[in-house]
C-alpha positions as CSV (number, residue, x, y, z in Angstrom):
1,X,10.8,-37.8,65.6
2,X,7.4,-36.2,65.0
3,X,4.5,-38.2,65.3
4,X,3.3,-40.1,62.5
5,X,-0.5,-39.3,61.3
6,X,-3.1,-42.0,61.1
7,X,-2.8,-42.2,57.6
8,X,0.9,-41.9,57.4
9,X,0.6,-44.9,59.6
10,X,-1.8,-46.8,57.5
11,X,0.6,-46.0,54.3
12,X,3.4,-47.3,55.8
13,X,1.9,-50.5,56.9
14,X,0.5,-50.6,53.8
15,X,3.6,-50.7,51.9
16,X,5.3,-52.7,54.2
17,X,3.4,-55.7,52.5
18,X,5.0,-56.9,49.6
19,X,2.2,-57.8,47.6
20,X,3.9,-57.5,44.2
21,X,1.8,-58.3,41.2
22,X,4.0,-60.0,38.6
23,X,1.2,-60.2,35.4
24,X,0.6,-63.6,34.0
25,X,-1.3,-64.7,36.8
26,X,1.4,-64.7,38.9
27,X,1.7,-62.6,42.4
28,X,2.7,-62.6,46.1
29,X,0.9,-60.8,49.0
30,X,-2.5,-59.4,48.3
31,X,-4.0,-61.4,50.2
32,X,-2.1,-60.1,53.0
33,X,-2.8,-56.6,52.1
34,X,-6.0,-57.1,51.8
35,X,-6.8,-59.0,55.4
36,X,-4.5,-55.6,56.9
37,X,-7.4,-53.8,55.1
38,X,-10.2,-56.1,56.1
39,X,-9.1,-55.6,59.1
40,X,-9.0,-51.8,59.6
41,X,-12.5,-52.0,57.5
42,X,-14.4,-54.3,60.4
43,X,-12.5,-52.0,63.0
44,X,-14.8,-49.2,62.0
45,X,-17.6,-51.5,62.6
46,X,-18.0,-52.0,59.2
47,X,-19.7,-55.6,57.8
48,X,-16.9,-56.4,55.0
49,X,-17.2,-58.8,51.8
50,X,-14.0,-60.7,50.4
51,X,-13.6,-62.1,47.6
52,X,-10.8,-64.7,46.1
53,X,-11.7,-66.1,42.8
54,X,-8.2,-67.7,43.0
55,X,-5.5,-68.3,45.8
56,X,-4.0,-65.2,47.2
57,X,-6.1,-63.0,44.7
58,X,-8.3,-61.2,47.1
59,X,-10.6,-58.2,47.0
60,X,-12.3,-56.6,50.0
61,X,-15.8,-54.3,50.0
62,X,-17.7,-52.8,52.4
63,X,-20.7,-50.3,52.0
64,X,-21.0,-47.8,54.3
65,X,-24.8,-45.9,55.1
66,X,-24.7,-42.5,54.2
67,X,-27.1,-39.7,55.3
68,X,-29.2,-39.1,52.2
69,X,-30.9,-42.0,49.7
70,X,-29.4,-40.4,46.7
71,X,-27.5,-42.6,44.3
72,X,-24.1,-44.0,46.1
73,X,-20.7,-43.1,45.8
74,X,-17.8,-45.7,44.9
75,X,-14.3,-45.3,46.6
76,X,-11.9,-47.6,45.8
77,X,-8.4,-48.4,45.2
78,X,-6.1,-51.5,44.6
79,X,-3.9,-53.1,47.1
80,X,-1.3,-54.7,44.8
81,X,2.1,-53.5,43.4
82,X,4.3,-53.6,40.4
83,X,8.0,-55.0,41.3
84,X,11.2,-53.4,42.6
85,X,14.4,-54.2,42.0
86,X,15.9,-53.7,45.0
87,X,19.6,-53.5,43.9
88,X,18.1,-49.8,41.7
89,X,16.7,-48.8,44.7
90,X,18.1,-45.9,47.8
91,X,16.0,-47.5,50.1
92,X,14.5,-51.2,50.6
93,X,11.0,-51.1,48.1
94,X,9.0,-52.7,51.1
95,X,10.6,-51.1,54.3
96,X,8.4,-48.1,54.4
97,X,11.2,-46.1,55.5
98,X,9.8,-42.4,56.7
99,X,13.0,-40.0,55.6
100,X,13.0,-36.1,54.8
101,X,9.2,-36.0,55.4
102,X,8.2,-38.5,52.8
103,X,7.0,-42.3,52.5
104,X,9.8,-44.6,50.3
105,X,8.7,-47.5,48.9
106,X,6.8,-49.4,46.1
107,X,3.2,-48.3,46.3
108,X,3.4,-45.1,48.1
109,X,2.1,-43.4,44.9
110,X,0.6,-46.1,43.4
111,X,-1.5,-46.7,45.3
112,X,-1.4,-47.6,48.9
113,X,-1.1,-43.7,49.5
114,X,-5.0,-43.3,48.1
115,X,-6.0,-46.7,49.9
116,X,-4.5,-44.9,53.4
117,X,-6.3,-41.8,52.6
118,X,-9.6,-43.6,52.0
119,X,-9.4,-46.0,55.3
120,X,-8.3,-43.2,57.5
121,X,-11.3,-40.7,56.2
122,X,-13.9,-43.5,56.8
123,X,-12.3,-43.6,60.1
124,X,-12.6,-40.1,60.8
125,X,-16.5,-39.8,59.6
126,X,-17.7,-43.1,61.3
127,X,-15.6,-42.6,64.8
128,X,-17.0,-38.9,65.3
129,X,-20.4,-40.5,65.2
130,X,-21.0,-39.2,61.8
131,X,-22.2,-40.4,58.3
132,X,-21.2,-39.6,54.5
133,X,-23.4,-37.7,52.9
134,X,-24.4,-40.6,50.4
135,X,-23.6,-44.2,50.3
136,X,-20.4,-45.6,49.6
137,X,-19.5,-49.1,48.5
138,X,-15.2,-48.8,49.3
139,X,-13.5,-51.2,47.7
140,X,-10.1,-52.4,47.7
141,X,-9.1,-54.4,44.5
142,X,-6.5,-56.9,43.5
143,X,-4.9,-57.5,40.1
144,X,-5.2,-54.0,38.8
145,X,-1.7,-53.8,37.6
146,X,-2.5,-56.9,35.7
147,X,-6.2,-55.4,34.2
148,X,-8.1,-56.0,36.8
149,X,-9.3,-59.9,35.8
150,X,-8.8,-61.2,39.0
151,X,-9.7,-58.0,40.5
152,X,-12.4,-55.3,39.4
153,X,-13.8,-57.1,36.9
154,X,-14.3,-60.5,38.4
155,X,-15.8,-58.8,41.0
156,X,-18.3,-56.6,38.8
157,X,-18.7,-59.9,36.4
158,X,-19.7,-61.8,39.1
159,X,-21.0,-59.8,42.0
160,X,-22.8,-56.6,40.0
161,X,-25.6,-56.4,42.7
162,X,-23.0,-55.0,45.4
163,X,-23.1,-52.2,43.1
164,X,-26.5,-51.5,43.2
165,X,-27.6,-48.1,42.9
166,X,-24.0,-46.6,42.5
167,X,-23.7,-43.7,39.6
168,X,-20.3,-42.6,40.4
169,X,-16.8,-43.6,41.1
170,X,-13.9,-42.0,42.3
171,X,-10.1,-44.1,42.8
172,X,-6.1,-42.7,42.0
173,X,-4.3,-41.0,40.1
174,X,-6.1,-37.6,40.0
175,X,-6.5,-34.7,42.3
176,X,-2.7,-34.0,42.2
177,X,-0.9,-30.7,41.4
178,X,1.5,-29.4,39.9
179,X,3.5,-26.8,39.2
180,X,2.9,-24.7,36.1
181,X,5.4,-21.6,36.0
182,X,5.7,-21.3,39.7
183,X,1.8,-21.4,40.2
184,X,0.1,-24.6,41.7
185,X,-2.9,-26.0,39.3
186,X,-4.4,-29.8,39.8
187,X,-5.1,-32.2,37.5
188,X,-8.6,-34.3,37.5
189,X,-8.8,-37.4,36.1
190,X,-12.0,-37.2,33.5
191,X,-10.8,-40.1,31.2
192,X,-8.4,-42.9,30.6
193,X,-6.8,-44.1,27.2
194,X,-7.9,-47.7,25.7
195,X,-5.5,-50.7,27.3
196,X,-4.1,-53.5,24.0
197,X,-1.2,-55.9,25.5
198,X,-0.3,-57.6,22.8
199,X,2.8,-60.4,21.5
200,X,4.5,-60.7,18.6
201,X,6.2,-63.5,17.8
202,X,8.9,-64.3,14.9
203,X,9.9,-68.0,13.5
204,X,12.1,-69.4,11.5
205,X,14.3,-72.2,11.4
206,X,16.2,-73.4,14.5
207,X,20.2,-73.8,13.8
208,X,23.7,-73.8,14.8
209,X,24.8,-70.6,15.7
210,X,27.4,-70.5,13.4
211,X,25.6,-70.7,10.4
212,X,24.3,-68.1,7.4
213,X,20.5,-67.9,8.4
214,X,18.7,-65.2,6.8
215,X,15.0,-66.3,8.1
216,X,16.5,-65.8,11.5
217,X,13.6,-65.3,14.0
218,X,15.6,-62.9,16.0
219,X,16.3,-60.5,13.8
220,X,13.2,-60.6,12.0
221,X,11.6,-60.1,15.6
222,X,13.6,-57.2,16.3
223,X,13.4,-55.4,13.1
224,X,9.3,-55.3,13.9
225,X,10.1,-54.3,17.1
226,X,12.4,-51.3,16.4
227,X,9.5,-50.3,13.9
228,X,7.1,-50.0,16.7
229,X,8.8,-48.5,19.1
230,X,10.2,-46.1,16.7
231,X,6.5,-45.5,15.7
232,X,6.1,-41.6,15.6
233,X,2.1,-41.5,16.3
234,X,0.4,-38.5,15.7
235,X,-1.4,-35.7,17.8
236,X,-4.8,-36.9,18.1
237,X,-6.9,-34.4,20.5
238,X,-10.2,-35.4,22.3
239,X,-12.2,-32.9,23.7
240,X,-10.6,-33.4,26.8
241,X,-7.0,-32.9,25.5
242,X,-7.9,-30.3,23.5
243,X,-9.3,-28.4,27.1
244,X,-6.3,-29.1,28.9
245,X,-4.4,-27.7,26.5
246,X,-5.9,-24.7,25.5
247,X,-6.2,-24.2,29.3
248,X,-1.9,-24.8,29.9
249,X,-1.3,-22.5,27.2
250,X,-4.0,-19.7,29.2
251,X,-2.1,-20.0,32.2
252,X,1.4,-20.3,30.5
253,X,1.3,-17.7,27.8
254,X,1.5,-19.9,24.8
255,X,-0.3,-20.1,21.9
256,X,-0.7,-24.1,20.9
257,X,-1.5,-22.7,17.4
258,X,1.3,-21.2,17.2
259,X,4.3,-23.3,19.2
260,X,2.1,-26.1,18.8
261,X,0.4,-28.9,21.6
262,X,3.9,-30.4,22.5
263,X,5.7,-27.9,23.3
264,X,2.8,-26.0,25.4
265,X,2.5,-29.7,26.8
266,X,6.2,-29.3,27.7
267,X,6.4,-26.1,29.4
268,X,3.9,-27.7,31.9
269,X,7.4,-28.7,33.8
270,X,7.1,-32.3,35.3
271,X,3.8,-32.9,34.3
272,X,4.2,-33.3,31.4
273,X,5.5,-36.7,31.9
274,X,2.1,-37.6,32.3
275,X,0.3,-35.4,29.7
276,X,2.6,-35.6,26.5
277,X,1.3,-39.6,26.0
278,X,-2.6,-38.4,26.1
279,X,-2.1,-36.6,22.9
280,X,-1.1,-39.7,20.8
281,X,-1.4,-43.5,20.7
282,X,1.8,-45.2,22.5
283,X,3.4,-48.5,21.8
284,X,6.2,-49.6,24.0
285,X,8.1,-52.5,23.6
286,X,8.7,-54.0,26.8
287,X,9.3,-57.7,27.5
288,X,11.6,-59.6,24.7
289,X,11.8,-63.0,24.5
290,X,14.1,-65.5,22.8
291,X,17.0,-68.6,22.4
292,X,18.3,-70.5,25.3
293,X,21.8,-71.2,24.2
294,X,24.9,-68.6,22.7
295,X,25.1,-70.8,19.9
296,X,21.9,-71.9,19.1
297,X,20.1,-69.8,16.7
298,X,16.0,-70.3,18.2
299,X,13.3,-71.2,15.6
300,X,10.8,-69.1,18.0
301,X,11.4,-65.1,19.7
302,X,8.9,-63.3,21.1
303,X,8.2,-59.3,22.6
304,X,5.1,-58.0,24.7
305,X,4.1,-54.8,23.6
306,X,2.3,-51.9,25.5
307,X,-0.6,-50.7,23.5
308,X,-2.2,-47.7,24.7
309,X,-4.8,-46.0,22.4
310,X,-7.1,-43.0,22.6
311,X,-11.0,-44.3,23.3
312,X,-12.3,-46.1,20.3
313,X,-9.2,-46.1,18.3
314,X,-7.8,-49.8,19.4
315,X,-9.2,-51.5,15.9
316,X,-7.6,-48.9,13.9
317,X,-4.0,-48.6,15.8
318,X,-3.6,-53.0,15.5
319,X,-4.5,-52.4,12.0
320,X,-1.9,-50.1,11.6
321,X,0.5,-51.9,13.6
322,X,0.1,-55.1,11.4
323,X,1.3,-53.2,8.5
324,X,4.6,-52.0,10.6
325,X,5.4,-55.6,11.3
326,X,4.5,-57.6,8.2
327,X,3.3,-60.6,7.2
328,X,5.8,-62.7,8.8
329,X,5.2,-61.8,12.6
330,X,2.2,-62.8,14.3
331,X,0.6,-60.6,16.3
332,X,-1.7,-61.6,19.3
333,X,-3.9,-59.7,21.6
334,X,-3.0,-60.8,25.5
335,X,-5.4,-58.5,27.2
336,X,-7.6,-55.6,25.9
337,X,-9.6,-52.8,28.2
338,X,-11.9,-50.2,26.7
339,X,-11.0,-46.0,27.2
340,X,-12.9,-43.6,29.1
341,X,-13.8,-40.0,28.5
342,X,-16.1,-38.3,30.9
343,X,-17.4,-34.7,30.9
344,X,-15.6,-32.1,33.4
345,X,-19.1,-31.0,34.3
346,X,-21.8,-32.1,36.7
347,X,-22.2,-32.1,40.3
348,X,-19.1,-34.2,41.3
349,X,-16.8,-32.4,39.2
350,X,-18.3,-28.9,40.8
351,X,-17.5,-30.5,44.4
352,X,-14.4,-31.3,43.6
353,X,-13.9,-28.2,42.3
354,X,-14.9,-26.3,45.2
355,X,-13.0,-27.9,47.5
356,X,-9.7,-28.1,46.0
357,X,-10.3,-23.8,45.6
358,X,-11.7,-23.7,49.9
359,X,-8.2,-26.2,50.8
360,X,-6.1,-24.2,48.2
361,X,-7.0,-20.9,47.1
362,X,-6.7,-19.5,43.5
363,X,-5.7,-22.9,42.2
364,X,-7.4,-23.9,38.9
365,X,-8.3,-27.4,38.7
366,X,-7.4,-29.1,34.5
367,X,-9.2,-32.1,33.5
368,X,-6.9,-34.8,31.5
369,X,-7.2,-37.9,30.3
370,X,-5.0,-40.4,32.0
371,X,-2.5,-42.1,29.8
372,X,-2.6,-45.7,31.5
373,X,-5.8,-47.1,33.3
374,X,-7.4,-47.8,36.4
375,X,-10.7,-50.3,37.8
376,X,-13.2,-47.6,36.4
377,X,-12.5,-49.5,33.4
378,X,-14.2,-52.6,35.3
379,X,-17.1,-50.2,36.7
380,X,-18.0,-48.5,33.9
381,X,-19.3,-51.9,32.7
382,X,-22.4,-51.2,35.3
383,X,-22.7,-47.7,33.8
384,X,-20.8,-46.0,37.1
385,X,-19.1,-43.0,35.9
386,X,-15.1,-42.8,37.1
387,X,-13.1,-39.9,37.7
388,X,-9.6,-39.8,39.5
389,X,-9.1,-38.4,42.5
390,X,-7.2,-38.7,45.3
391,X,-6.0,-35.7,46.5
392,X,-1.9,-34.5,46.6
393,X,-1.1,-30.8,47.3
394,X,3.0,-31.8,46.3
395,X,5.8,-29.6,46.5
396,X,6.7,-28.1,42.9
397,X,10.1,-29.8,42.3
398,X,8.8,-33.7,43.2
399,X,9.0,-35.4,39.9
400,X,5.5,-37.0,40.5
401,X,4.9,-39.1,36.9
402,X,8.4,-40.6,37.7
403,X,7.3,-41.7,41.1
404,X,4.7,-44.6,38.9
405,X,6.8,-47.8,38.5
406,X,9.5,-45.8,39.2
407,X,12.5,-46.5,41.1
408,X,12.5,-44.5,44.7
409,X,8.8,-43.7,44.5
410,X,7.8,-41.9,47.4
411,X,5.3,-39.2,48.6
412,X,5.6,-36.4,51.3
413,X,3.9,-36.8,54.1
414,X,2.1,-33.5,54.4
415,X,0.5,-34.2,51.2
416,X,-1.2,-37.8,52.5
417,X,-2.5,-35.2,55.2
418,X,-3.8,-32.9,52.4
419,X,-5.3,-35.6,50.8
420,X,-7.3,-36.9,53.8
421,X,-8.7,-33.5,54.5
422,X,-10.3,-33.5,51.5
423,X,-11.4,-36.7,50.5
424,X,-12.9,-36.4,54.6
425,X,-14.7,-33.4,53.6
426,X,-15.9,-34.8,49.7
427,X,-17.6,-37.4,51.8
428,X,-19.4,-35.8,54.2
429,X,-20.7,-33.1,52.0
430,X,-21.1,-34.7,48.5
């Protein structure tokens, strides 16, 4: 067997740790994660920072001297996970079996693949005796597939001043590529939609299941659920969007005026299954709730519903979404997080830019707005600009939106080396 890379190694260890975030304040393993992190962190010589505002919810930061006293640079990434069913899966979620060339397992794309990259280019700049070019506060976050309240913005809320002097931020899902017609492009993450996780819940009388009950909570519950899943929402462009698009159809041929956004959206091939949910608000049904017996009609049933909004449209989507389910559902808001929408201009984004085209030649590089979130939402409380970016040069017929929360998520091996060679060279020259 060939030898595994540092960061392969660091991936795999990585994911070996089951540290499964299960929302509601519940979760198992972070702080494991994050002491394997810790530890690699003060390995490097490194003075680290943890943080655990409750138990098991733990956050690690360093800051790392660069060469120059220009503003900093944040890196950072999250060390928990979303669960696996096991029984769905090829390969056990938390082996971190290596097979065909790639990394199985629950996190290898989101993100613990990023969190490797990041840990082993700090250990390639600091162990050649070197420095980054700027300051970088690394940190590795819990609770982000919960919103980050345990996580990013605890530690923002209450610890700002490790920040200090930070203008930029830089964390996952961006820097990928993918395959448009047979020609590799890659997608940077500029912006991220608005976050509402909201309930509904339906009563009406409790009874015996064998009775005529019109005001049954159920069905009332489900009716308002159908409606907002069924919800067709319509094409909204940002400035960003509207880029990316008119940029897809450049390099595919198409006209959006003409065949319209969707369907240049579609010809994109995989990526798509990222892209098509930027252009429009989304509301997914995705946790139901209700009764406790077969013949027992409840008097309560509930759903959790996954709001995701373009920036500054979350007051006007609820509104809307209280006129789908009536008068006689309640509707609740569980969690809410602002969108992001940066300009694909300015130094970083140059940088980027010129790397991507030095380690892959003749490649354009698309901006997007990411349709779920990340912890820039938490930073760009302290006015720190976030972009995503962690580098994947992947082969063109890896589904790679279906890897996120997906069952079998993997991620090839030569692409964590890809990734590693840039992000190394980002910060030692930006």
């Amino acid at each position: 067997m060939t030898e595994l890379s540092r960061t392969a190694v660091l991936a795999r260890d990585l994911v070996r740790f089951p540290s499964v975030n299960w929302g509601a304040g519940k979760s198992d393993g972070e702080a494991e994660a994050a002491g394997y992190v810790e530890a690699v962190l003060q390995g490097m010589g490194l003075e680290t920072r943890s943080f655990e505002p409750e138990p098991g919810r733990v956050s690690v930061l360093a800051r790392v001297e660069g060469r120059s006293r220009g503003p900093a640079l944040v890196l950072h990434g999250h060390t928990d996970v979303v669960p696996a069913d096991a029984t769905s899966w090829s390969v056990d979620p938390f082996a971190g079996e290596i097979r065909d060339g790639l990394l199985w397992g629950r996190g290898a794309v989101d993100m613990k693949d990023m969190d490797a990259m990041m840990l082993a280019s700090l250990e390639d700049i600091l162990g050649a005796g070197q420095q980054p070019a700027r300051d970088l506060v690394v940190a590795f976050f819990a609770d982000e597939e919960a919103g980050g309240v345990l996580g990013s913005h605890w530690v923002v809320d209450h610890h700002p001043q490790l920040f200090d002097g930070a203008t930029e931020a830089i964390s996952e899902v961006g820097g990928y590529s993918v395959d448009l017609g047979g020609r590799r492009a890659y997608l940077l993450q500029t912006g991220e939609k608005a976050l509402v996780w909201a309930k509904l819940t339906a009563r009406g009388p409790a009874a015996h299941g064998s009775r005529l009950i019109r005001d049954n909570a159920v069905t009332k519950l489900a009716e308002a659920v159908a409606r907002i899943g069924r919800k067709d929402w319509p094409i909204r462009l940002t400035e960003t969007t509207r880029s990316l698009v008119d940029e897809l159809g450049r390099l595919l041929g198409l006209d959006p005026k003409q065949v319209g956004e969707d369907a240049v959206v579609l010809a994109s091939g995989t990526a798509s299954g990222f892209i098509l949910a930027t252009l429009r608000t989304t509301t997914n049904p995705t946790v139901l709730e209700a009764g406790y017996k077969h013949n027992v009609i409840p008097d309560t049933a509930s759903a959790l519903i996954d709001i995701r909004t373009l920036p500054g449209e979350e007051e006007a989507v609820l509104a809307e979404i209280r006129e789908l389910i009536g008068p006689d559902i309640e509707l609740s808001t569980m969690h809410a997080d602002i969108g992001l929408e940066n300009p694909f201009e300015g130094p970083l984004v140059e940088k980027v830019v010129a790397l991507l085209g030095e380690h892959d030649p003749g490649a354009p590089v698309l901006p997007y707005l990411m349709s779920g979130g990340t912890d820039n939402k938490a930073l760009s409380k302290l006015g720190i600009t976030g972009y995503g970016f962690a580098p994947l040069q992947l082969p063109a017929g890896l589904n790679f939106p279906a890897m996120f929360h997906g069952v079998d998520e993997r991620v090839p091996l030569a692409s964590l080396d890809f990734g590693t060679k840039v992000l190394t060279d980002l910060l030692l020259t930006y």
